[in-house]
N, C-alpha and C positions, 0 to 999 in steps of 0.2 A: 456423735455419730450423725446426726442428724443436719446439723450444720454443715460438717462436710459432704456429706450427700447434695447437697444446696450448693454448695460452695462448686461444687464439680457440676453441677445439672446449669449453671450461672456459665461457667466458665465453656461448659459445649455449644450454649448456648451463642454466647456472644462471639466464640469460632465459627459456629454457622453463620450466624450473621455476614459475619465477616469472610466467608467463603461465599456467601452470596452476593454479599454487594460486589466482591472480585467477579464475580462468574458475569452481572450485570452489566460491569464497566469494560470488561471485553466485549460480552457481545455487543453493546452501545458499537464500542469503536471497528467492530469485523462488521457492520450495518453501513456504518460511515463508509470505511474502505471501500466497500461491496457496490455503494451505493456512486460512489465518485470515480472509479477505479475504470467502468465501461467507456466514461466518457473522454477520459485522460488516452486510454486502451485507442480510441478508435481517432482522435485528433493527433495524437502523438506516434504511437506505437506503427500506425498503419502505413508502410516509407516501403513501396513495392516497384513503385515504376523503378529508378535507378538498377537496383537489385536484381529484377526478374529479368530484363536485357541482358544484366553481365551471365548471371548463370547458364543465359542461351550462347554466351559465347558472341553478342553482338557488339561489334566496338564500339568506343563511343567517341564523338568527335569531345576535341578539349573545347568546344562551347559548351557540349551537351555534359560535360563532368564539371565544370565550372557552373555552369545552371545547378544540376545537381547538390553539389556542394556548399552552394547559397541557400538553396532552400533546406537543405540539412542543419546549415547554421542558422536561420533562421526559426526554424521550426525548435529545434536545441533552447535556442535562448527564450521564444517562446514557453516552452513545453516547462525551463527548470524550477520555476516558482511552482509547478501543480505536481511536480516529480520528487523536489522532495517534500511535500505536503504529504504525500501519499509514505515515504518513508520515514517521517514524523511518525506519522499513524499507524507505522509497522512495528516502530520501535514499542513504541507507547503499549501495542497489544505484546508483543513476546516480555517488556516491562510489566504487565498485569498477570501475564502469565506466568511469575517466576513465585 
């Protein structure tokens, strides 16, 4: 009886453990995210000039949408090495959280 008393207190044990070091290596990588995410957010994300003209209904000449679409691609080809960094590290958390 007594073994198995041990046997089960062993076995909670090293579940916990093991729910901890889980709970750790998320939060580690929601730290990571949290932490690279502003700066990807505010070089990447931030694309308003184009945008906020069309919604006013201002035309745009086809220089001004040929500009536009250069620095979109650019910005794009720019931005995709840190974009899917960032979904790497998305996976990787909803992967620790299963």
């Amino acid at each position: 009886m007594r073994s198995v008393a041990l046997s089960l207190l062993l076995l909670s044990a090293l579940a916990l453990a093991g729910c901890q070091s889980k709970a750790e290596k998320v939060k580690k990588l929601l730290d990571q995210y949290n932490a690279e995410y502003p700066a990807y957010a505010k070089d990447c994300l931030d694309e308003t000039s184009g945008s906020a003209r069309m919604l006013t209904g201002e035309k745009l000449t086809a220089e001004q949408t040929a500009a536009l679409e250069a620095k979109r691609t650019e910005r794009d080809a720019r931005c995709k090495p840190e974009a899917d960094r960032l979904a790497q590290i998305q996976r990787e958390i909803l992967a620790a959280q299963q």
